[in-house]
Every structure is written in C-alpha cells, then in structure tokens.
C-alpha positions in Angstrom: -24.8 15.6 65.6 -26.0 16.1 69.2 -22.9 15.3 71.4 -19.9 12.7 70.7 -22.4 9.2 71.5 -25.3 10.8 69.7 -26.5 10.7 65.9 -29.6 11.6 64.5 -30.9 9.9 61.9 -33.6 9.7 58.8 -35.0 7.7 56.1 -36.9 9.3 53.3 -38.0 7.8 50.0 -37.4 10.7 47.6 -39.8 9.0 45.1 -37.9 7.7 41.7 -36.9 9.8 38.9 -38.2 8.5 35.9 -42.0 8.3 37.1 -44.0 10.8 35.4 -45.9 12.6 38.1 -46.7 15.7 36.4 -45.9 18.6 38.2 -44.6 16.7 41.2 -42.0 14.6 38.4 -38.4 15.2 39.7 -36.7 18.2 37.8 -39.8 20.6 39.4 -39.5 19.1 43.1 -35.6 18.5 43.4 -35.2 21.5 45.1 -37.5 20.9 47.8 -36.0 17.5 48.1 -32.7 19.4 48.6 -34.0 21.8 51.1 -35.9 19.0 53.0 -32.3 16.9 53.1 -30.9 20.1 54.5 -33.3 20.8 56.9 -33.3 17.6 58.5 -30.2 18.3 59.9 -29.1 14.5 59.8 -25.8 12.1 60.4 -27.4 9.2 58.2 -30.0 9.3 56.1 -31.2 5.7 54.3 -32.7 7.3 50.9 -34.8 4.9 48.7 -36.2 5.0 45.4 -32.7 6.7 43.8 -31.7 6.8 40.5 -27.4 7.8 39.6 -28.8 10.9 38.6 -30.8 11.9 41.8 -27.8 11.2 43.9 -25.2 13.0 41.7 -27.3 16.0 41.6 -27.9 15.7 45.2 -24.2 14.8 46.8 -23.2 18.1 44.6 -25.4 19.9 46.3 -24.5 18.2 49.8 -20.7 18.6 50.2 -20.8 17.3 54.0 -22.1 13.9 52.9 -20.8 11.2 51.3 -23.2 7.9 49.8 -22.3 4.3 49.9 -24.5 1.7 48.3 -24.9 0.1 44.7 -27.9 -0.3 42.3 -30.2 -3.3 42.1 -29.0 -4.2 38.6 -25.7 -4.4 40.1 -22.9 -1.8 38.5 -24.1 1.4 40.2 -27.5 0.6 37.3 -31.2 0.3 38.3 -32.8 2.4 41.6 -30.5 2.3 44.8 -31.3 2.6 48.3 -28.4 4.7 49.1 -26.8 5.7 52.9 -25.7 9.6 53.2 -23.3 10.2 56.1 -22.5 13.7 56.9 -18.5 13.6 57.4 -18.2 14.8 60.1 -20.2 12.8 61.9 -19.1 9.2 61.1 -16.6 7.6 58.8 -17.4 4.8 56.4 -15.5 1.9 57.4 -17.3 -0.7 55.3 -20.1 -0.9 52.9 -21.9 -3.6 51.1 -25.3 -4.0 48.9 -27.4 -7.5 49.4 -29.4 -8.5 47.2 -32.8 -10.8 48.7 -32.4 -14.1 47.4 -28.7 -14.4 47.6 -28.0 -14.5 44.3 -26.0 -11.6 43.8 -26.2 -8.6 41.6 -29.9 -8.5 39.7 -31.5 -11.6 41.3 -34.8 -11.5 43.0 -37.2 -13.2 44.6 -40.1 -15.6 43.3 -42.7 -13.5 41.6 -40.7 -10.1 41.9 -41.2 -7.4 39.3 -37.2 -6.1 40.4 -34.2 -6.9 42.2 -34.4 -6.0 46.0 -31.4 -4.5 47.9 -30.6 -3.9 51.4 -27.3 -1.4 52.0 -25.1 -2.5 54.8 -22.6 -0.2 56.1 -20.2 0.0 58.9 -19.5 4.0 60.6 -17.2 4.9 63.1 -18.8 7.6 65.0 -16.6 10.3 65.3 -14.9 11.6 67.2 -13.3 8.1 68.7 -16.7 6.9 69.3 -17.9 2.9 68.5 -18.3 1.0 65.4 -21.9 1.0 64.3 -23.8 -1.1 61.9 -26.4 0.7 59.5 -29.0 -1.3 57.3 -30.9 0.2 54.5 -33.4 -1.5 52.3 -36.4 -1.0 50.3 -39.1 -3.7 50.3 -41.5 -4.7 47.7 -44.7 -2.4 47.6 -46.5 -5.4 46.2 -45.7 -8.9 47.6 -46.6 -9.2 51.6 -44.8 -12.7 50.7 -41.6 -11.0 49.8 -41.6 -8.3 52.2 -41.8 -10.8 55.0 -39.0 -12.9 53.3 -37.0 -10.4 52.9 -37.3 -9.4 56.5 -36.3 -12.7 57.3 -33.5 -12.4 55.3 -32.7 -9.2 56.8 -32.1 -10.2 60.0 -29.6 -12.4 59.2 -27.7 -9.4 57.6 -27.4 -8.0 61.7 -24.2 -8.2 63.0 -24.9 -8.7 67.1 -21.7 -7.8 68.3 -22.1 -4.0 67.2 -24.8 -1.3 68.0 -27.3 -1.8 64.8 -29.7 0.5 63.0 -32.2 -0.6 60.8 -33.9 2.3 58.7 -36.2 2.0 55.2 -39.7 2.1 53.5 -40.4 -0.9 54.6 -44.2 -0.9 52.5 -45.3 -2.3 55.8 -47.2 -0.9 58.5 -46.4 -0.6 62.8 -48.2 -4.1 63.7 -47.6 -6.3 60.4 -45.5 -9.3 60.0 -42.5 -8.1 58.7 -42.4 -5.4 61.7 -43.0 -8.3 64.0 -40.6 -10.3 62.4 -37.9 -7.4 63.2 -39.0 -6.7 66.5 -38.2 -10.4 67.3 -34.9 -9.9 66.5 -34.4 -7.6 69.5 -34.6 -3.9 67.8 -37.1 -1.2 68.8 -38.7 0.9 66.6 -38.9 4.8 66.9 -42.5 5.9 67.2 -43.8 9.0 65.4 -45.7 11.5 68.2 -49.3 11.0 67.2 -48.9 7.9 65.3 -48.3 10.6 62.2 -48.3 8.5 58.9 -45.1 9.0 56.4 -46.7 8.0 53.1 -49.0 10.5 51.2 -49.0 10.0 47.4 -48.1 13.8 47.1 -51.1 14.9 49.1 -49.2 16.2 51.9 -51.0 15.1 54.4 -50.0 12.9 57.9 -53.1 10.1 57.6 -52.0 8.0 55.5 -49.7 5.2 56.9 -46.6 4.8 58.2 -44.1 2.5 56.0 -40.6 4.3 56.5 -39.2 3.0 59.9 -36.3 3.5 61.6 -35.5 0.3 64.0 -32.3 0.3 66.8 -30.7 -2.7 68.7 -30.5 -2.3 72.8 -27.3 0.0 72.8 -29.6 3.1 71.5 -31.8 5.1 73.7 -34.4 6.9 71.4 -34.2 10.6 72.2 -37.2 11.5 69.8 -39.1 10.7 66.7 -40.9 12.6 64.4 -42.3 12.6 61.0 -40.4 15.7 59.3 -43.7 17.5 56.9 -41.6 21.0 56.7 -41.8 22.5 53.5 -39.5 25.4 51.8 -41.8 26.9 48.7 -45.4 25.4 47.4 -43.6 22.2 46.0 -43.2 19.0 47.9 -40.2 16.8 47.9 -41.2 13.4 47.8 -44.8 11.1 48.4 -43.3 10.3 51.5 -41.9 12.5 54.4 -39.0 11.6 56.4 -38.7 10.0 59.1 -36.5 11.7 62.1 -34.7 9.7 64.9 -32.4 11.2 67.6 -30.6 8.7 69.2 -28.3 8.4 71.8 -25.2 5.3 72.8 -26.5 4.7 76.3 -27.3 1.2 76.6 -24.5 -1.9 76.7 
C-alpha cells in the first residue's frame, strides 16, 4: 500500500479452470497467474472467472491475502468472482454475494446461460483509516440486455455514504451503455495510458478491447492506471491482463 489513505488496486480475469485451452488450460499457466498476482503488488484485487480450486491453490500460495465472496450456484459451487485483500492493508468488515435478478443463490436473468454475481464487501483501511465499499462482478459476455441490467442493478448495490470502488470484466467497452450507465451514477473510471486494451484471447497483445474496469466514487483521486502485460517465463496467465489502479483518499 502506498501510504495510510492510499490502496492500489486490480481486477484480473484469470480465465476459468475447466476450459480446455490446450497449452494455455490452467494446470500449465497457474504459475504465471501466481507470479502476475505477485507482481502486481495489490491491496484488492476483484478476480473473475474462479473456480474453488483456483482460489485454494492460489490463497496457499498468497499468505498475505485473504478472499471473500461465494459461487453463483450458491454454497461456495459454480465460478466466483472472488475479492483478495492483502492483510495488511485492509480488514474485512463485511462481505456479501448478489445475485442479478434478486432471487438469491442460482437465479438469473431472462435468457441467461448462468447465474450472475456481484461481490460486495466492506474494508477498513488500515491503519485507522475509513470504511470503504468494494464491488466485484462479472457480467455476461453474451447478453448486451443483461449486462446493462445488471449495471442497473448494480448501482443500487452502492452504498453513498462510504468511499465506493467498482472493479470487474465488465464484457463492455469505455463508451457503451453499461459504462454510461455507471458513470451516471457519479463514479470515474481509471483510464489505461494509451487506451491499452485488457482482453486478448491468449494472444498477448494490448489491441484488443478493454472490458475489465476499475470505477471510483468522488472521495478517490486516481494516482495512475495501467494495463499490467508483465510476464515471468513464456506462459501467460490469463486471456485478460490486469488492470492496475493506484488510488488515493483525497476527496470528501
């Protein structure tokens, strides 16, 4: 963490682990997704896309961090879209899954293939810092109705009286609807230098676009942004990169 009213922060969609992506398939690339989590050097990270077994075998490997957040089949079963908080950074004070569609563990919405979830936690930034509010979510790749929806939705999750962070593959691009939608609702997002894109179906490159976002309510100053490609070995950790906010508690 930068200084006692500072956190950085990242979201990162480490790709599932049951897809069969050949040599990019999850028991060849975990280490890189390791050393990329390590790397980044983060207070909170929103992950997405995370089986049990990915987050076991990554908090094992992570001491300093602890996860909050439960599956979309409700039960810690089905992908999650986890929150990692170094502990010594921030302390958990409350933590909660939402399900789109209100319906509780499992539900959905019209015409979805799965259950969508959104993590809301609540940190107290050590040391004797604020209460913050963190928002993680994962938004459906193929339903632009759903995605905007669910942005609606997820607005109403934001708790006003408390600095707010929004972060999470968002499967929407700087300009859309459901970035509009959130932008409405009085958070800023943190820009990428060179409009760099996150998404690169294990290509590695930065041109593809940017759909992980990391959003922040008037309290935050922005510090600096960046899409994080660094890479330890020839494998790649994900078919997204990271996105990297500092930020700072400057604004009331």
């Amino acid at each position: 963490m930068k200084d006692a009213q500072g956190l950085r922060v990242a979201t990162f969609n480490i790709r599932n682990g049951r897809a069969f992506d050949r040599a990019n398939s999850w028991p060849f690339r975990r280490g890189a997704t390791l050393a990329t989590l390590r790397q980044l050097d983060a207070d909170v990270i929103g992950l997405q896309e995370v089986y049990g077994f990915q987050l076991r075998w990554l908090l094992r490997h992570l001491p300093g961090y602890v996860a909050v957040g439960d599956g979309r089949n409700g039960e810690g079963r089905g992908e999650r879209s986890p929150l990692l908080v170094r502990r010594s950074a921030a302390a958990v004070l409350k933590a909660d899954t939402h399900w789109y569609g209100g319906y509780g563990p499992g539900s959905r919405l019209a015409g979805a293939r799965f259950p969508r979830i959104a993590t809301v936690a609540y940190l107290a930034v050590e040391p004797a810092g604020p209460t913050v509010q963190v928002v993680n979510t994962h938004l459906d790749e193929a339903s632009a109705p759903n995605r905007l929806s669910s942005a609606e939705e997820l607005v109403t999750l934001i708790d006003p009286q408390v600095p707010h962070l929004v972060l999470g593959d968002l499967n929407a691009r700087p300009g859309s609807p459901v970035l509009a939608t959130l932008l409405d609702a009085r958070l800023e997002a943190a820009t990428p230098a060179g409009g760099a894109g996150t998404a690169h179906r294990f290509r590695g490159g930065t041109d593809g676009p940017q759909l992980d976002h990391i959003l922040v309510s008037r309290h935050w100053r922005i510090d600096g942004c960046t899409v994080a490609t660094r890479r330890t070995g020839s494998r790649l950790p994900s078919d997204h990169w990271p996105l990297v906010a500092d930020l700072s508690l400057s604004r009331t």
